[in-house]
C-alpha positions as CSV (number, residue, x, y, z in Angstrom):
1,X,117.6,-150.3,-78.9
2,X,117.9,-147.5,-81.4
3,X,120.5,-145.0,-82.4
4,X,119.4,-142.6,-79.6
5,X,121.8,-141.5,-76.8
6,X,121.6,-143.1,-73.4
7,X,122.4,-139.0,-72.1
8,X,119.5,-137.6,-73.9
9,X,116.4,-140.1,-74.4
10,X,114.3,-141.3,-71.2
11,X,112.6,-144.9,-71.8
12,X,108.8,-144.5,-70.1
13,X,108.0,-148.1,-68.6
14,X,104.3,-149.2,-68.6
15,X,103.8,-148.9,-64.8
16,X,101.2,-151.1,-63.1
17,X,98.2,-149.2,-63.4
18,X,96.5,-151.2,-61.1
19,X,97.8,-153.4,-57.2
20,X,99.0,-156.4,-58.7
21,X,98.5,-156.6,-62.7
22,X,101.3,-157.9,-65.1
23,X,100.0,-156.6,-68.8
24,X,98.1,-153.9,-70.4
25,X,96.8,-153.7,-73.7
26,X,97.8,-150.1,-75.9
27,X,94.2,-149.2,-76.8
28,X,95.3,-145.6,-78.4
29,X,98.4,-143.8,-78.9
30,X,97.7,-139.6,-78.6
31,X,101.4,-138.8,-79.6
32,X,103.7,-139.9,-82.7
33,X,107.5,-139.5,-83.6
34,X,108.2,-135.9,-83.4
35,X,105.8,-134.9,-81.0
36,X,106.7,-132.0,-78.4
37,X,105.2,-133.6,-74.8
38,X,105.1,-132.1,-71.4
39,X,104.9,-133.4,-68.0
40,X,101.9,-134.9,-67.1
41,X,100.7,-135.0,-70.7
42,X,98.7,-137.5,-71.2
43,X,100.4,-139.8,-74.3
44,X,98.3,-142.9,-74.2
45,X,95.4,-144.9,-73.4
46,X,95.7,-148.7,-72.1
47,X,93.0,-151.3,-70.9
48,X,94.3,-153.7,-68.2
49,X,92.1,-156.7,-66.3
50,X,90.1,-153.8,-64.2
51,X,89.8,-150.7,-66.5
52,X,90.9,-148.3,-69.1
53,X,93.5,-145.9,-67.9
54,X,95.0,-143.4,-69.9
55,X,99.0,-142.7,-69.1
56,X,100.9,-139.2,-68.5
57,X,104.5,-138.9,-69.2
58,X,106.4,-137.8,-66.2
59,X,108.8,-135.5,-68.2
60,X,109.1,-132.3,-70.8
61,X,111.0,-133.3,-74.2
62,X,110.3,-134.6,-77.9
63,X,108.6,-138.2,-79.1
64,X,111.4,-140.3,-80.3
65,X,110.0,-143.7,-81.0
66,X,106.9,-146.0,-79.9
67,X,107.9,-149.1,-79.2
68,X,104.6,-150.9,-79.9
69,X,101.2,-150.8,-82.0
70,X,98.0,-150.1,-80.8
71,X,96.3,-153.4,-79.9
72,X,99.6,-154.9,-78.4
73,X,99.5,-156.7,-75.1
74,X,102.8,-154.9,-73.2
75,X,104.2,-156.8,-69.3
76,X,104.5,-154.2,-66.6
77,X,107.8,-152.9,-66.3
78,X,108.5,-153.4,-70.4
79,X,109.3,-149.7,-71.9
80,X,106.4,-148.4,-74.2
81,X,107.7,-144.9,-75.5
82,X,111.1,-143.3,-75.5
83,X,111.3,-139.7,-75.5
84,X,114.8,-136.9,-76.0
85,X,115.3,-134.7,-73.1
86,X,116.2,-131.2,-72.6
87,X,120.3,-131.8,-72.0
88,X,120.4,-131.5,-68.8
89,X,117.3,-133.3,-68.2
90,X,118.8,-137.1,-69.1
91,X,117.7,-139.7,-66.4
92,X,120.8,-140.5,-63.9
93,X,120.3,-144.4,-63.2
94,X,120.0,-146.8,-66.3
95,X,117.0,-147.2,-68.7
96,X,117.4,-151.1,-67.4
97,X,115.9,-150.5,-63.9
98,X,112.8,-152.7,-62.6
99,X,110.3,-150.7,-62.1
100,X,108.5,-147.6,-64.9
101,X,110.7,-144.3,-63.4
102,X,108.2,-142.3,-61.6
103,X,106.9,-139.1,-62.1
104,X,108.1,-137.7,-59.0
105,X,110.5,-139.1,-56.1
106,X,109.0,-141.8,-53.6
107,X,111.4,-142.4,-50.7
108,X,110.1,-145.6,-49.5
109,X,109.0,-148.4,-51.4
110,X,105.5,-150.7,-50.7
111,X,106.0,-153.1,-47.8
112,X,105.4,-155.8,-50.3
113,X,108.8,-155.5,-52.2
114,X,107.3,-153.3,-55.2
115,X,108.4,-150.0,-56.0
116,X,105.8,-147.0,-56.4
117,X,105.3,-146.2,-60.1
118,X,102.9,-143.2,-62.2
119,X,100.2,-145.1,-61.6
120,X,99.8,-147.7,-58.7
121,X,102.9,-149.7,-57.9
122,X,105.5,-151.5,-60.2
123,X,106.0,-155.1,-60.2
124,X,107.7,-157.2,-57.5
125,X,111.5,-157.0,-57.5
126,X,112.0,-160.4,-57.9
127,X,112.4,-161.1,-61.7
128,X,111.6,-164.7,-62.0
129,X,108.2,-164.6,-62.0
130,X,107.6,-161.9,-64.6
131,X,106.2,-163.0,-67.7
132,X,108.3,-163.5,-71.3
133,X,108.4,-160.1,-72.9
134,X,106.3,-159.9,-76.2
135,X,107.2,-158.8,-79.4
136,X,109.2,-159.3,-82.5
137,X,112.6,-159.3,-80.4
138,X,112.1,-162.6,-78.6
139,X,113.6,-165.9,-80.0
140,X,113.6,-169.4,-80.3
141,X,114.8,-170.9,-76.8
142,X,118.2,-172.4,-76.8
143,X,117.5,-175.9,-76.5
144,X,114.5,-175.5,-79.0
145,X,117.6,-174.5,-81.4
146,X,119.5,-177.2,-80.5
147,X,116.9,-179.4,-81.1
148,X,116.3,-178.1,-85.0
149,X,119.8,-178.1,-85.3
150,X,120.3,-181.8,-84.6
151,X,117.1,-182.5,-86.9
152,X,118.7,-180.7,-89.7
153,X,121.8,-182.5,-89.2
154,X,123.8,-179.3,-88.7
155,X,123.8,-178.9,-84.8
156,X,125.2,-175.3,-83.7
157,X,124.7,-173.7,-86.8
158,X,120.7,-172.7,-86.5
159,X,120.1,-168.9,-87.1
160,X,118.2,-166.9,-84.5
161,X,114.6,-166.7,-86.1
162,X,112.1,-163.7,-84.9
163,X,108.9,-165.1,-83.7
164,X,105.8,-164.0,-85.6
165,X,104.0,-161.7,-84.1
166,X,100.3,-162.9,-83.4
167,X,98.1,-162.2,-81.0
168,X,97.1,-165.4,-78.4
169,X,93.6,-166.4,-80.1
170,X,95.1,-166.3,-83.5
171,X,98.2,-168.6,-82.4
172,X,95.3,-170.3,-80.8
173,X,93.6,-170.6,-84.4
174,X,97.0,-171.6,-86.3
175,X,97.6,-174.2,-84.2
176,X,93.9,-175.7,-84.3
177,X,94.3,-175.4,-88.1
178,X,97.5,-176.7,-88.4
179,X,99.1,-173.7,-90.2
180,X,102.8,-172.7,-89.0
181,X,103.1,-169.6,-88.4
182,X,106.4,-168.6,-90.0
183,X,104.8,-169.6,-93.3
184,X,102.9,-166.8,-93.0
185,X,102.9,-163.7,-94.9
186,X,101.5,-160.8,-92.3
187,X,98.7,-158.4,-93.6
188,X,98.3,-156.7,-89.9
189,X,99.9,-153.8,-89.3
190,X,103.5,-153.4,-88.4
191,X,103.6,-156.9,-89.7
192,X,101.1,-158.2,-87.4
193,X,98.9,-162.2,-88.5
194,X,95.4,-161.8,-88.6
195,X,93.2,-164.6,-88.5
196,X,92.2,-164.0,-92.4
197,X,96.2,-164.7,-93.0
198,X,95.5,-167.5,-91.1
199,X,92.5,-168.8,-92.9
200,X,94.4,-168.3,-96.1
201,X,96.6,-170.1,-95.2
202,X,95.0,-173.1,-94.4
203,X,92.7,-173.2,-97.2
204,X,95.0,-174.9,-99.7
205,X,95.9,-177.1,-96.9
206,X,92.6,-178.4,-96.3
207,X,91.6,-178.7,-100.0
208,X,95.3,-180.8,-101.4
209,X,94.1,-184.0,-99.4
210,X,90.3,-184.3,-100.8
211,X,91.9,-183.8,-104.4
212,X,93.3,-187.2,-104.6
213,X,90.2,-189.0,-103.1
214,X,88.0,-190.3,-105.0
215,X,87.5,-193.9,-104.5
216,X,86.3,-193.1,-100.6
217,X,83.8,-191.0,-100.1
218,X,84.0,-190.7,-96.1
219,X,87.4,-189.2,-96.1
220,X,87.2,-186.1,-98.6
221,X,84.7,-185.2,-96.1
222,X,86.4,-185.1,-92.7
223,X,88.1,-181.9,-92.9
224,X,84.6,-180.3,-93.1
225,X,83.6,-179.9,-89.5
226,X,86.9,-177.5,-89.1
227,X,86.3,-175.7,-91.7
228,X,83.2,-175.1,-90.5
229,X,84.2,-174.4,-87.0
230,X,85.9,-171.3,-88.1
231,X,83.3,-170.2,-90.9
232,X,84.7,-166.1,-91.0
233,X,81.6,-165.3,-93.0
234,X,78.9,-166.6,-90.6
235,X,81.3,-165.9,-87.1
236,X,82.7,-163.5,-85.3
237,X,85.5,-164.4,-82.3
238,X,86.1,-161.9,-80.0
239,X,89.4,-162.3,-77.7
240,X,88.4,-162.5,-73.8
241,X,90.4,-160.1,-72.2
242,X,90.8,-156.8,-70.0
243,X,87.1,-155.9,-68.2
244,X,85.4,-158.8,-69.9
245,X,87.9,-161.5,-69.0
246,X,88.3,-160.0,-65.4
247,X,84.5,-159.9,-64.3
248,X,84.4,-163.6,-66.1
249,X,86.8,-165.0,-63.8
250,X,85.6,-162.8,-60.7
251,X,82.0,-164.1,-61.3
252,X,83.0,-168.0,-61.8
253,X,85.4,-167.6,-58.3
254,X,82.8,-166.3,-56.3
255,X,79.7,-168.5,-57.9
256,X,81.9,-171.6,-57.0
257,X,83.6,-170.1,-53.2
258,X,80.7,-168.6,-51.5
259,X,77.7,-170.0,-51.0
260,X,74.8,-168.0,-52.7
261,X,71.4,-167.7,-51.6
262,X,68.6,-165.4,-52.9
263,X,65.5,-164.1,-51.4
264,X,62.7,-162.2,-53.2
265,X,60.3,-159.4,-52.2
266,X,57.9,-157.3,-54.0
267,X,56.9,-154.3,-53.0
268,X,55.0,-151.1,-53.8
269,X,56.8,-148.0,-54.1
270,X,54.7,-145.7,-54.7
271,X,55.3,-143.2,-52.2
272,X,59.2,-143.3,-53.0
273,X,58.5,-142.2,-56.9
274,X,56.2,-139.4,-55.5
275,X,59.0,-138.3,-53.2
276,X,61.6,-138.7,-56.2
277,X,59.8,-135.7,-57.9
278,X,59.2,-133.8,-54.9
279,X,63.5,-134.1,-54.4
280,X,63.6,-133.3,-58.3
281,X,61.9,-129.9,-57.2
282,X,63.7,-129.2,-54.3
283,X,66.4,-126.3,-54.6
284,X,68.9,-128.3,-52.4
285,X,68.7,-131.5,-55.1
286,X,69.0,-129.2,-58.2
287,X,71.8,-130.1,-60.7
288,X,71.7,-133.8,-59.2
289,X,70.8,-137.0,-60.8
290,X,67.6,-137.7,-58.6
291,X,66.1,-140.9,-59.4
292,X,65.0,-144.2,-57.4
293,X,68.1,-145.5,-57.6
294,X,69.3,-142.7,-55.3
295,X,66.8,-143.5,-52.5
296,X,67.2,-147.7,-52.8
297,X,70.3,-146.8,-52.2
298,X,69.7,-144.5,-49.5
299,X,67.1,-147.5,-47.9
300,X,69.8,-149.8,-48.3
301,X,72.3,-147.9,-46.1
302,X,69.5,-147.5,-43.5
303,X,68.7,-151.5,-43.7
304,X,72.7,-152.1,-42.9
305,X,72.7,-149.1,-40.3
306,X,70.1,-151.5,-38.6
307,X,71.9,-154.3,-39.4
308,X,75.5,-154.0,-39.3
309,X,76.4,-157.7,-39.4
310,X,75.6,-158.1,-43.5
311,X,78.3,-155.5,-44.3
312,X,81.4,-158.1,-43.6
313,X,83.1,-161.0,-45.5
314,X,85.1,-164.1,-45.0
315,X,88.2,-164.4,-44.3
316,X,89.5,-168.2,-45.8
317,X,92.8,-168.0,-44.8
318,X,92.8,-166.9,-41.2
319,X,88.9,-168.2,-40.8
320,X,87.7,-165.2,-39.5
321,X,84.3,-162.9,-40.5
322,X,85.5,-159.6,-40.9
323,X,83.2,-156.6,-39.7
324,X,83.0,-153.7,-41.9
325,X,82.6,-150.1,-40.0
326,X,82.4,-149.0,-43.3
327,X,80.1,-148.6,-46.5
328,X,81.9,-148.5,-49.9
329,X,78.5,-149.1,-51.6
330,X,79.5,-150.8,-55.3
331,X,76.7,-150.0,-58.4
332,X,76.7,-152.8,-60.8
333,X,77.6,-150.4,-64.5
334,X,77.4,-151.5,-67.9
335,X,79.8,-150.0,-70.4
336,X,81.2,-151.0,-73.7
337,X,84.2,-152.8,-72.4
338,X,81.4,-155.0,-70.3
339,X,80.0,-155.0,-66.9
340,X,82.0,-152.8,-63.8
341,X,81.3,-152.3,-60.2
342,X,82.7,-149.2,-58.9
343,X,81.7,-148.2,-55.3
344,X,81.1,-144.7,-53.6
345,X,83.5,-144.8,-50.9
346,X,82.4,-144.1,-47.1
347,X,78.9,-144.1,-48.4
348,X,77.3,-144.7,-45.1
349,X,78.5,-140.8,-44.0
350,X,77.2,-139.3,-47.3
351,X,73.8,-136.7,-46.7
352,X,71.2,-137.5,-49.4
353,X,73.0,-134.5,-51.5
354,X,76.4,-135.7,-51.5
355,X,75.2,-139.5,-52.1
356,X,73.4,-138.3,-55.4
357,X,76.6,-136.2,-56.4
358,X,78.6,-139.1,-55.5
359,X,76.5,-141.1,-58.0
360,X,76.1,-138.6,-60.7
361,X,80.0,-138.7,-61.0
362,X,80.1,-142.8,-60.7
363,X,78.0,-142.7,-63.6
364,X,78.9,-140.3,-66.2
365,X,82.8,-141.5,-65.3
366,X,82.3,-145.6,-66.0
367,X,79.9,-144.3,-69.3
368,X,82.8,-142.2,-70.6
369,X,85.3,-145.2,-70.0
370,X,87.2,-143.8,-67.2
371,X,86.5,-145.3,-64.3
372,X,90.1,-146.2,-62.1
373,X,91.0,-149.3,-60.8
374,X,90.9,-147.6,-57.1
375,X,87.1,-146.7,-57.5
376,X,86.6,-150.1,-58.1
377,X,88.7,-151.7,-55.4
378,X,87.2,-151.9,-51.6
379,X,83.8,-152.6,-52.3
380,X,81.8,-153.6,-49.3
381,X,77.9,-154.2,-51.1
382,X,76.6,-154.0,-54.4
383,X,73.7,-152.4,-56.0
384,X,72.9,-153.9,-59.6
385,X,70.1,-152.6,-61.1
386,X,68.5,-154.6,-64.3
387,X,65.2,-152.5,-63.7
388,X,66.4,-150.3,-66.5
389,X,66.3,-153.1,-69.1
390,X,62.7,-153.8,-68.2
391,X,63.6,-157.0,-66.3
392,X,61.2,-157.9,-63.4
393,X,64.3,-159.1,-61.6
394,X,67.4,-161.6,-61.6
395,X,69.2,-163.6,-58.9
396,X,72.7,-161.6,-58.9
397,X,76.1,-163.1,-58.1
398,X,78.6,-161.5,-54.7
399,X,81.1,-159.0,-56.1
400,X,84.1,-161.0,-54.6
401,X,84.8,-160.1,-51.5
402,X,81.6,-159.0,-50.3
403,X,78.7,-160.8,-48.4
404,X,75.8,-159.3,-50.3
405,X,74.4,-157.6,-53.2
406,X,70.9,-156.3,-54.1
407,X,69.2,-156.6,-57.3
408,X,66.5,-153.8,-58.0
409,X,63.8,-154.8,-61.0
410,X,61.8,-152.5,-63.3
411,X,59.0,-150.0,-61.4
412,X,55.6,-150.5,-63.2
413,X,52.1,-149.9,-63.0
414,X,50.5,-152.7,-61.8
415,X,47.3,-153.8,-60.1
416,X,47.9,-153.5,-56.2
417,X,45.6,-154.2,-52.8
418,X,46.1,-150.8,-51.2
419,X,44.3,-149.8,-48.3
420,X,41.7,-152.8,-48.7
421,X,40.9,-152.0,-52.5
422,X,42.7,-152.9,-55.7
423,X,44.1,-149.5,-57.4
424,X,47.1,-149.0,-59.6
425,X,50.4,-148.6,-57.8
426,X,53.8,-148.2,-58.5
427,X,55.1,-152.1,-57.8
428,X,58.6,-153.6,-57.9
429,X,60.7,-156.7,-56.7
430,X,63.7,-156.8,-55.1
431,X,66.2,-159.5,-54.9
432,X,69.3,-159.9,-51.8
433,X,72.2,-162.5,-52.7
434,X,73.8,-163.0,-50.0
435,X,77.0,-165.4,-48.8
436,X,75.3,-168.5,-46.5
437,X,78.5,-168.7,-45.1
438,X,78.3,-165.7,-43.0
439,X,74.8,-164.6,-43.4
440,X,71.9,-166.7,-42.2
441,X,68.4,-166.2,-43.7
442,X,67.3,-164.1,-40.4
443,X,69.9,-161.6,-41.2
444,X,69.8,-161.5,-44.9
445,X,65.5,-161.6,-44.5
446,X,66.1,-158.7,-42.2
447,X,68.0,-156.5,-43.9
448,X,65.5,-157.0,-47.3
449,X,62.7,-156.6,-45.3
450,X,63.6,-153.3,-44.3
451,X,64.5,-151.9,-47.6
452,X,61.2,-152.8,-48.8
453,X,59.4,-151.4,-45.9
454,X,61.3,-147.9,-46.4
455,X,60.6,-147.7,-49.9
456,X,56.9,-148.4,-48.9
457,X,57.0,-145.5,-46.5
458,X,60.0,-143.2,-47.1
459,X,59.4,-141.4,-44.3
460,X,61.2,-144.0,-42.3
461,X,64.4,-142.9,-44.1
462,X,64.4,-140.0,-41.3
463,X,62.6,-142.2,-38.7
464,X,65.4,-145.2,-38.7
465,X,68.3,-143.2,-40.0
């Protein structure tokens, strides 16, 4: 690829950072030519379908080259960075191997035909289904360049072309526009398109017809609506893709797979906020997030404790329910890079200590962008709470792959009928989505029903736990 040694310089793959992905996108490079690294430094940061991960180098040595821009869109398995070695530290098996070399030896590989990477596994062995590599080293297909040839009457003789380098919703653009792509003159960085190169270039395309025309007053005029379907000045397109794109296509699988139903309760709650600042005072809860979301979730555990039979999901292919002895409870988290669901895994065997240290950590890690695509796998239910944008309350969709989820609305002061007068009480409403296919409106009535009446009296947390 360059001038370096195949004896001295070690080629770090971008491993599959997650079961099953193809690509990642470089958000941020920490390193640059020159740069001394260690093992298990970590050299970059990369944004893939499920979550930001950031990616240690597996060996000591110096920075020779980066072999893509930030904001590039890499395949698994394609090599990102290449770094010199210590002399008698250069890698044994060739740089062209299958799978990202890992940090440190695995002896057996994943049943599925994949071998273990860094991070997660690489991608299957078999090479035919891996996507065309990106970047300014891929060229025109052979019988696209036969094709030319023959037009230009000189069949044989057509010169490899690079392709331009453009990212997909900007190809997307050219081609809506009618602007080729080679014609352009890159402004990006390491000679990148943007869509204002694009836009330039089709502005003296849309003007030459209308300059002739002037007898017909209908045709000067049909270029308009592009033009103002791509208005830079009053638009802004933002590529779907990573988090966003992910959760789009998760939401629009399971909103057209499993059959939703929603049921409603309101409910006063009172009692739980007075016990929230009693735990806020308590020396076993100090340096823990204690708030109501810690005891809704605590209620909900109870409700599937008492009724195990909403914590399962379907089974398509082998038409089976599958039973969960197990409570990976998800929490519904906005972040910049959109809405994640990480879960708190074995939830159900957590004490009310360890369930709000557990959350703390859930938390503060998807706020500071680093959640991992395992804390976000294996989820069993779903807590999403739109309470803390002042929403009464919202009919949420399944996390794929679970049965339900429960929405949790905002806690005011309202007026309330309490013990046979009205008074001001703490009120809120709850919502249960829930898959019709395997829960029926007993069961899903049930298990809302009892997570209202605990947060009505909290002392049945210790009465029905």
């Amino acid at each position: 690829m360059t001038t370096m040694t195949e004896a001295s310089v070690r080629e770090f793959k971008m491993p599959d950072v997650g079961e099953g992905l193809t690509e990642a996108e470089i958000l941020k490079w920490y390193v640059q030519p020159g740069d001394t690294v260690t093992d298990g430094q970590v050299v970059c940061e990369v944004e893939t379908a499920k979550a930001a991960v950031e990616l240690p180098i597996p060996y000591d040595g110096v920075v020779r080259e980066l072999h893509f821009p930030e904001g590039t869109t890499v395949d698994v398995g394609t090599p990102i960075i290449a770094v010199a070695v210590a002399g008698g530290a250069a890698p044994e098996a060739p740089a062209e191997q299958p799978a990202a070399e890992p940090a440190r030896p695995q002896e057996e590989p994943k049943p599925e035909g994949r071998q273990p990477v860094l991070v997660g596994y690489g991608v299957a062995t078999s090479s035919t289904k891996r996507r065309p590599r990106k970047g300014p080293e891929v060229t025109v297909p052979a019988p696209a360049q036969a094709i030319q040839a023959e037009l230009n009457g000189h069949a044989g003789a057509v010169a490899e072309k690079p392709r331009p380098l453009a990212k997909p919703p900007v190809r997307k653009l050219a081609k809506d526009l009618g602007v080729d792509l080679a014609a352009i003159t890159p402004s990006g960085p390491d000679g990148i398109i943007t869509r204002e190169d694009v836009h330039a270039a089709a502005t003296p395309r849309t003007a030459e017809p209308q300059a002739p025309v002037t007898t017909a007053p209908a045709t000067p005029a049909a270029p308009a609506p592009v033009a103002s379907s791509y208005d830079a000045a009053r638009e802004t397109r933002i590529p779907i893709k990573g988090v966003r794109k992910a959760t789009a296509q998760a939401m629009v699988s399971s909103a057209f797979t499993a059959p939703h139903v929603t049921e409603f309760v309101t409910v006063d709650v009172t009692r739980t906020m007075k016990l929230v600042e009693e735990l806020k005072q308590d020396k076993d809860m100090q340096g823990l997030r204690v708030n109501p979301l810690l005891l809704i979730a605590k209620a909900l555990l109870v409700a599937i404790k008492r009724n195990p039979e909403i914590n399962a999901s379907w089974d398509e292919a082998n038409q089976e329910i599958v039973l969960k002895h197990y409570v990976n409870l998800g929490i519904a988290a906005a972040t910049p890079r959109g809405l994640i669901v990480p879960n708190i895994k074995d939830a159900h065997d957590k004490t009310l200590p360890q369930l709000a240290e557990a959350l703390g950590d859930l938390v503060s890690t998807a706020r500071e962008g680093k959640t991992s695509p395992a804390a976000m796998q294996g989820g069993t239910v779903t807590i999403t709470n739109v309470g803390v944008f002042g929403v009464d309350t919202g009919t949420p969709i399944l996390n794929p792959g679970e049965s339900a989820i429960l929405a949790v609305g905002a806690i005011k002061l309202q007026p309330w009928v309490h013990k046979g007068k009205v008074k001001p009480r703490q009120v809120t409403t709850l919502a249960l989505s829930f898959d019709h296919r395997l829960v029926d409106g007993e069961l899903g009535s049930k298990v809302l029903a009892d997570v209202a009446a605990i947060l009505e009296q909290p002392k049945r947390l210790i009465t029905w736990a």
